[in-house]
C-alpha positions in Angstrom: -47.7 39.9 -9.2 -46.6 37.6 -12.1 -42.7 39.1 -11.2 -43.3 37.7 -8.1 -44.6 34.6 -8.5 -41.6 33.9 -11.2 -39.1 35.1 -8.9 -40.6 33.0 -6.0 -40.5 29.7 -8.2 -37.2 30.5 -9.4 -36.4 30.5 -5.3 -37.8 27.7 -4.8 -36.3 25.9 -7.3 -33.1 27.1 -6.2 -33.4 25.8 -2.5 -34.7 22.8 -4.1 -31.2 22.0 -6.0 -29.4 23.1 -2.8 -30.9 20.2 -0.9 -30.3 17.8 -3.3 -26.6 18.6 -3.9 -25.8 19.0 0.1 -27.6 15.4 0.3 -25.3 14.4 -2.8 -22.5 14.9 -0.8 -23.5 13.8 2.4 -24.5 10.5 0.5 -20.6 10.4 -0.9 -19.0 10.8 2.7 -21.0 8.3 4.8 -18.8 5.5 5.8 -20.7 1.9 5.2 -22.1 -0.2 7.9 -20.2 -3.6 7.9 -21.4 -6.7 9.3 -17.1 -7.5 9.4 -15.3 -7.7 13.0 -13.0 -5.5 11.1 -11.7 -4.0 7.8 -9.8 -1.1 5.9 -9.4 -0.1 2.2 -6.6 1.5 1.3 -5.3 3.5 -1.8 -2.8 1.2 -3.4 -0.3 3.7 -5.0 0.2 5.5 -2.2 -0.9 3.4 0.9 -3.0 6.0 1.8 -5.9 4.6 4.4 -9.5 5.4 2.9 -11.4 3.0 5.9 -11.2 1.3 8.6 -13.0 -0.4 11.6 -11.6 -1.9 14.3 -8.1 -2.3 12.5 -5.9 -3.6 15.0 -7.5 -6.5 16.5 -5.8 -10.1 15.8 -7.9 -12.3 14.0 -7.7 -15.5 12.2 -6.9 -15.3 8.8 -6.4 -18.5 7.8 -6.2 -18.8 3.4 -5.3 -15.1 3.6 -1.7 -16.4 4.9 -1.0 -17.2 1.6 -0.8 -13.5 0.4 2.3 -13.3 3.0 3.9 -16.5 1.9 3.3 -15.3 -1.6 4.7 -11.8 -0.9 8.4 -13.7 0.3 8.4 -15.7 -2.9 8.2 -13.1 -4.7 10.4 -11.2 -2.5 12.7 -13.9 -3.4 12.2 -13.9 -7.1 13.4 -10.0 -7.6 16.3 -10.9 -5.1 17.2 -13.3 -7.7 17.8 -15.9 -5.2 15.3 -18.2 -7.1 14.0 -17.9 -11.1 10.7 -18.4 -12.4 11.9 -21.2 -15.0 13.9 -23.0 -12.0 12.7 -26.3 -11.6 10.8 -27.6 -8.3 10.8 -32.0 -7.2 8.4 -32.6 -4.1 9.4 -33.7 -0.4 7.5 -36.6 0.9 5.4 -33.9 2.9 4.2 -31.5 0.2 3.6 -33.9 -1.7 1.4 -36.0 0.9 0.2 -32.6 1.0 -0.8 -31.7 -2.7 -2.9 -35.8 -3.0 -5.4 -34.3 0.1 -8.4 -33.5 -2.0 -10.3 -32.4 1.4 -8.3 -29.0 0.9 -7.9 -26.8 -2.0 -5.1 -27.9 -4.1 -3.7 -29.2 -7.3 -2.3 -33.2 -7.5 0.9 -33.4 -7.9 3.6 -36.0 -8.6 7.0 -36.9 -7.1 8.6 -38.3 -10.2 8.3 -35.0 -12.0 9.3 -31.7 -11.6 7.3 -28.2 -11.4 8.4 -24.7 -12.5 8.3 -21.9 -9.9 5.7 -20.4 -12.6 3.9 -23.5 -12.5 3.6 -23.6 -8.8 2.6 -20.1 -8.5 -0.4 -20.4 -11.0 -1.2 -23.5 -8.7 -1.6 -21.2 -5.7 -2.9 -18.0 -7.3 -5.7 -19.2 -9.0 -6.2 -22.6 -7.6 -5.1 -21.5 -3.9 -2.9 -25.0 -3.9 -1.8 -26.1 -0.6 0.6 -28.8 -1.6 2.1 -26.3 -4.4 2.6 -23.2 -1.8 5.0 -25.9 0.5 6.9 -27.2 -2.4 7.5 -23.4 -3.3 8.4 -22.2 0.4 10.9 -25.6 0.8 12.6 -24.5 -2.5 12.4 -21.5 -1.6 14.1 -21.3 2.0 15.3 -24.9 2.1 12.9 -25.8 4.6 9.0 -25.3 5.9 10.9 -24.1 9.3 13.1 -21.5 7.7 10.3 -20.4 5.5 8.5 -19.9 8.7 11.2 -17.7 10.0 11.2 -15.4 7.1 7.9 -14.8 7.4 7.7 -13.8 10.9 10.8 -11.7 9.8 8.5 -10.0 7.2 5.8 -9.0 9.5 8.3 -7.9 12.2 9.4 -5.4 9.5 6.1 -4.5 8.8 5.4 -3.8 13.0 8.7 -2.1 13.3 7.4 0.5 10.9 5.0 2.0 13.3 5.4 5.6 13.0 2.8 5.5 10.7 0.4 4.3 12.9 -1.2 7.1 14.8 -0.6 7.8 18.3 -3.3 6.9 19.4 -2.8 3.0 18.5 1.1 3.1 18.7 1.2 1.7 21.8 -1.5 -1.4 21.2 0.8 -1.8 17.6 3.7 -2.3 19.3 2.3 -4.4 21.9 0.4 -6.8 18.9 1.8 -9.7 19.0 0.6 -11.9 15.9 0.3 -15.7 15.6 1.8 -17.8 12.7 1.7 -21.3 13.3 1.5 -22.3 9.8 2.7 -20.9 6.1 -0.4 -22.2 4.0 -3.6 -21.4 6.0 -5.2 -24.1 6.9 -6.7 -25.0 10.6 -4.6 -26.9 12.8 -6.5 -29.9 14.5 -6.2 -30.8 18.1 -7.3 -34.5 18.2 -9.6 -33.8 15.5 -11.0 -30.5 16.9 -10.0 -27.0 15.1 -7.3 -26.2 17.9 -7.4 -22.6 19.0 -3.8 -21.8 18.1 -4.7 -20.8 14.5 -2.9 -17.8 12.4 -3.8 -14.4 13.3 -3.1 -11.2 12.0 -4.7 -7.7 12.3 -6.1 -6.0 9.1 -3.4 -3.8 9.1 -0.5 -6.2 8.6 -2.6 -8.1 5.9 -3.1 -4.7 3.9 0.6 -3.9 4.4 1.2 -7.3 2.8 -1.8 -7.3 0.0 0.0 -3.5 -0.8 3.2 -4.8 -0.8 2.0 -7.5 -3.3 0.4 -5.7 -5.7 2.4 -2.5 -5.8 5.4 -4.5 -6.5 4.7 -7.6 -7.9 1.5 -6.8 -10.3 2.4 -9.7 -12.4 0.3 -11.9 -9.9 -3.0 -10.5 -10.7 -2.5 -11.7 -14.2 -3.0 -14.9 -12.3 -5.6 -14.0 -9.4 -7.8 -12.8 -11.5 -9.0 -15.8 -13.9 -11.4 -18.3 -12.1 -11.0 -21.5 -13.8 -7.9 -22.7 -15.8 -6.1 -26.4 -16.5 -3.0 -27.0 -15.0 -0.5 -28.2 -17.1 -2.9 -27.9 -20.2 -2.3 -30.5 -23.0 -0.4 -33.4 -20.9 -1.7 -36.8 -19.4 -1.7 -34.1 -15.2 -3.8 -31.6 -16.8 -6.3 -30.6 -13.9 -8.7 -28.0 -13.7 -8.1 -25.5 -11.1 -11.1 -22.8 -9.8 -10.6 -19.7 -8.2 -12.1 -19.5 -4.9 -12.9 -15.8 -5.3 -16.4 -15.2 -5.6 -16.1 -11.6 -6.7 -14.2 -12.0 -10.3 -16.4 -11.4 -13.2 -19.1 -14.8 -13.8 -18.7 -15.5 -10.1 -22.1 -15.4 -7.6 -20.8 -11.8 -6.1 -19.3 -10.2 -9.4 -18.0 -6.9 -9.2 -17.3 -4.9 -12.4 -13.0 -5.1 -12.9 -12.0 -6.6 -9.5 -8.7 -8.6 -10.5 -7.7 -10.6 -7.3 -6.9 -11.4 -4.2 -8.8 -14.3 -2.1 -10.4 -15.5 0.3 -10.6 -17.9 3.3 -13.0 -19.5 6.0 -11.0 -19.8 9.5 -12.2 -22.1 12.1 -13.4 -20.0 14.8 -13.2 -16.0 13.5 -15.6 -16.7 10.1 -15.1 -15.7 6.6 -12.7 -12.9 5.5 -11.4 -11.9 1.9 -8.9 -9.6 0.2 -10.2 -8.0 -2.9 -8.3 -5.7 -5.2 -9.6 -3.7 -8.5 -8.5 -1.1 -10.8 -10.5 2.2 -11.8 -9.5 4.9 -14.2 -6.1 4.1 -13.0 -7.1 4.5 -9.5 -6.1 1.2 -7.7 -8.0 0.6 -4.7 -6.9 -2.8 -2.0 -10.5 -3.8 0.4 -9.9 -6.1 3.0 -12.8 -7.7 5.6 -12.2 -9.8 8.7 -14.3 -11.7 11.1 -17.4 -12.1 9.0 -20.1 -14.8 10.5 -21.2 -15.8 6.6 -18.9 -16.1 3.2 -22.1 -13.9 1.8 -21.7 -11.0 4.1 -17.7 -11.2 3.3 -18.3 -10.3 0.1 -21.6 -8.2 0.6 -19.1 -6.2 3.4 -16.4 -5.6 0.4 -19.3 -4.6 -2.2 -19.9 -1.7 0.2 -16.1 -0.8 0.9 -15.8 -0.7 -2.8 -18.5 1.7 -3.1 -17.8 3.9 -0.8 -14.3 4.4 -2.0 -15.4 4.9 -5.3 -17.8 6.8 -4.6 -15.9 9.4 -2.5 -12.5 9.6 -3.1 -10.5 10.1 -6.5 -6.9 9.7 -7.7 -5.2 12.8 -8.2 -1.8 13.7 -9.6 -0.3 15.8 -7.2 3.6 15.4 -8.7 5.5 14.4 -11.8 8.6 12.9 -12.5 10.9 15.4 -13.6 8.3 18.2 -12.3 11.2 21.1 -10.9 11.0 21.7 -7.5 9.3 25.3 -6.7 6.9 24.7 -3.7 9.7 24.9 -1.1 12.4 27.7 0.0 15.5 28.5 -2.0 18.3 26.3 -2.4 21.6 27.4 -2.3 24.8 25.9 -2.1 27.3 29.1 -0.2 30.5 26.8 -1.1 29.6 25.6 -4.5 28.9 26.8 -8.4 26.9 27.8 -9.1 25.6 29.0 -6.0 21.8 29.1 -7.5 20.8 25.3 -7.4 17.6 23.6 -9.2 16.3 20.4 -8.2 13.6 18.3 -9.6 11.1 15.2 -8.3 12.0 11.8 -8.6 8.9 10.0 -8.6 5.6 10.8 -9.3 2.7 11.2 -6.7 -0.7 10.3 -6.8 -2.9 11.2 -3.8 -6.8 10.5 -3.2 -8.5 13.4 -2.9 -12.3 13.5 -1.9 -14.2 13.8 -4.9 -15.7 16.8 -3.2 -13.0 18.8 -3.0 -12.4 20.0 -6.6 -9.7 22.2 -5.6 -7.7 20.7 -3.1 -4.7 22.9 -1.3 -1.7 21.2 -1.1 0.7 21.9 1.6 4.5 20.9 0.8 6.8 20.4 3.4 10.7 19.6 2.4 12.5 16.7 4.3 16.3 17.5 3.9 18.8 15.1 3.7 20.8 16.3 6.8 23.8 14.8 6.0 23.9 17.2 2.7 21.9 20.0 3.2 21.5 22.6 6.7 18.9 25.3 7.5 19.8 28.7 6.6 17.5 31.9 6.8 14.8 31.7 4.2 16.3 28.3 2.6 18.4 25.6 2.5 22.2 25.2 2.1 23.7 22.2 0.0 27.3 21.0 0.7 29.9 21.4 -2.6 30.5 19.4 -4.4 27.7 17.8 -5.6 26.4 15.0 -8.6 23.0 15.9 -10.7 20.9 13.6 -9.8 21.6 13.0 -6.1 19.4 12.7 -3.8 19.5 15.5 -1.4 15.7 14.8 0.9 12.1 14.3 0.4 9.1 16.9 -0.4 5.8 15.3 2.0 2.5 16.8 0.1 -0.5 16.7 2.5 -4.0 18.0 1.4 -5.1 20.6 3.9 -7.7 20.2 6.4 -7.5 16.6 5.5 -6.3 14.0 8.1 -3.7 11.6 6.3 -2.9 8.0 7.5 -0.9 5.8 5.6 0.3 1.5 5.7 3.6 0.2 7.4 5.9 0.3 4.4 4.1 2.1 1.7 5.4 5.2 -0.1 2.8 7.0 1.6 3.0 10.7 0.2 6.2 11.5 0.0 9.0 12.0 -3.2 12.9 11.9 -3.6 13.7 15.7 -4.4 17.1 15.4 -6.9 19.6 17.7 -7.9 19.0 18.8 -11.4 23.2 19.6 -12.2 26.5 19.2 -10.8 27.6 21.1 -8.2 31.0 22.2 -8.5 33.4 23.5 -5.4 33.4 27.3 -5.8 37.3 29.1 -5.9 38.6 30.8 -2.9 37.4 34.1 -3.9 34.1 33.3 -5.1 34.0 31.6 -1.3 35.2 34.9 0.4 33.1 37.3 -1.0 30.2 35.4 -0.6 31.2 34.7 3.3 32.1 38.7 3.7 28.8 39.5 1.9 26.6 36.9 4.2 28.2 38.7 7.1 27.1 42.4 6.6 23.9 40.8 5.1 23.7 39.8 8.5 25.0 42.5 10.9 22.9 44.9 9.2 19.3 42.4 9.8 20.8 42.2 13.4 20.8 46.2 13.6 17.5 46.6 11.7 16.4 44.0 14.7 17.8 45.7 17.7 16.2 49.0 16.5 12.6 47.6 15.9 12.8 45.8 19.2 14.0 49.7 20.9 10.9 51.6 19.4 8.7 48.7 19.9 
């Protein structure tokens, strides 16, 4: 009886710690409920999408625009075309501009001049209005060209849409986004908040925001202090505050978020762009369309959460890593005739933190102006570099739908030769082409005969 008992508790207990871990992980996969019109969080190594509601309708953005205006700056900066030490003078208009204290800005003066540097802490930290025109004038030459190049930058950001699932491709390439301004803020009509505001979709700004931080991380040095002096020490100094009210001492603190913003538009609510970094696992939330700055914040709380809480980074390949996951490489016409090749770039992937043992699927991606199909592999033309190029390795977690960001790396590698390939001699050619061809008369007989008894 007391066997029984014991092995009864013991099964109890057991069904017990059953129901708490399958409530464990239902708890990790349920999505948030958002207040936001619409939203998406996104992995920022890869691009990978972790969430999203409603991401592809046009709403006003308003101080978000400065992420893309930003993101052409800096665009400009690596193009060399302008330096961070260059020195900025004021137009009549920005600085008109920078003395409206209605606005978010920094005062500036027309009888000095600004560094690019300085004008970029201005609008990273203190969102500066009059400091993000100067910037886009020197920048482009004028507010109109700067204008152009960003409606150039999110027409290369819609032209990328074969990463947008098929079921939204055609509503993608139909969007048909509204910049009427580079800085942000509402247009008036006679005093009244004209309707003919700029509006992007969730997807474009996270494209942008991805863009921003995966190649220019220097700005979060910047985005993510909330009060600092402008031009510290000198008779200007001005005390700018971040507008962010998720960095650490703000009303909404979150634990290690480092940037982006925020904004209020004038007839779509509150949004904001929030970025943070977790055991090395990056993570870009974005909300649109909230009715109250609260809930914008409250709605990115959640998205953090849940991504947190359910997914984790995973290496899934290293630099250097040799390739082995995909047929044989060959190269008929070169020597050696064996080749190796190795992976460019690492790749991270999140994985759902439920799936401790993900399966990996690896699908190669040749190069076709190098390498051809051949039975059971792949054939590379002679000769050949180490190093080059020769395609791409995709690596997709199984059973696991996979959608990635307009311009993002998204989860794929540059697969490299690891020697030279040398031009093989004429007999070295010939033997191999005569022992190809009885390799293959004798598969086409040991065909023909399975098909005859079959």
């Amino acid at each position: 009886m007391k066997k029984r008992n014991l092995f009864l508790a013991f099964f109890s207990l057991w069904l017990g710690l059953q129901a708490l871990a399958t409530t464990a992980i239902q708890a990790v996969g349920t999505e948030p409920n958002l207040n936001a019109q619409s939203a998406i969080a996104v992995d920022a190594a890869s691009g990978q999408i972790l969430y999203q509601k409603n991401p592809m309708a046009l709403l006003e953005v308003g101080n978000l625009t400065k992420l893309l205006s930003l993101l052409i700056i800096y665009d400009a900066l690596d193009q060399e075309k302008i330096h961070l030490d260059d020195r900025v003078t004021l137009s009549d208009e920005a600085y008109a501009l920078s003395q409206n204290y209605e606005i978010s800005n920094v005062p500036l003066r027309q009888d000095l001049d600004y560094s690019v540097a300085e004008l970029l802490e201005a609008v990273e930290i203190g969102s500066a209005n009059g400091a993000l025109l100067a910037l886009a004038e020197y920048t482009a030459g004028s507010k109109a060209a700067f204008q152009d190049l960003m409606q150039a930058k999110v027409q290369s950001i819609l032209a990328d849409s074969d990463k947008i699932n098929e079921v939204d491709r055609a509503e993608w390439l139909a969007l048909v986004p509204e910049l009427t301004n580079l800085t942000g803020l509402v247009e008036q009509e006679e005093g009244v908040a004209s309707k003919q505001q700029n509006k992007l979709n969730a997807i474009i700004l996270a494209a942008v925001s991805y863009q921003l931080v995966s190649r220019h991380p220097e700005l979060l040095d910047n985005t993510k202090i909330d009060a600092k002096l402008f031009r510290q020490g000198t008779d200007d100094q001005f005390e700018m505050h971040n507008s962010n009210q998720m960095l650490a001492g703000q009303a909404y603190e979150y634990d290690q978020v480092d940037g982006l913003m925020s904004a209020a538009t004038a007839h779509d609510g509150y949004g904001t762009v929030q970025t943070m970094s977790r055991d090395n696992f990056r993570v870009i939330v974005l909300t649109l369309g909230n009715s109250e700055s609260s809930q914008s914040y409250h709605d990115s709380k959640k998205l953090l959460d849940y991504v947190y809480g359910t997914y984790q980074l995973k290496r899934i390949i290293s630099t250097g890593d040799s390739v082995t996951q995909i047929n044989q490489l060959l190269a008929h016409d070169g020597d050696p005739e064996q080749v190796q090749a190795y992976y460019g770039e690492n790749l991270d992937l999140a994985i759902p933190i439920v799936d401790t043992t993900p399966r990996i699927d690896y699908l190669f991606e040749p190069d076709k102006t190098l390498v051809s199909a051949i039975d059971n592999g792949w054939n590379i033309q002679a000769p050949q570099v180490g190093g080059q190029t020769i395609g791409q390795v995709q690596a997709s977690i199984k059973q696991h739908a996979m959608q990635f960001l307009p311009t993002s790396k998204t989860n794929r590698v540059s697969v490299k030769l690891s020697h030279d390939i040398k031009e093989a001699g004429f007999l070295a050619k010939f033997w191999r082409g005569l022992g190809r061809f009885f390799s293959g008369l004798a598969e086409g007989i040991r065909q023909f005969f399975t098909r005859l008894f079959n």
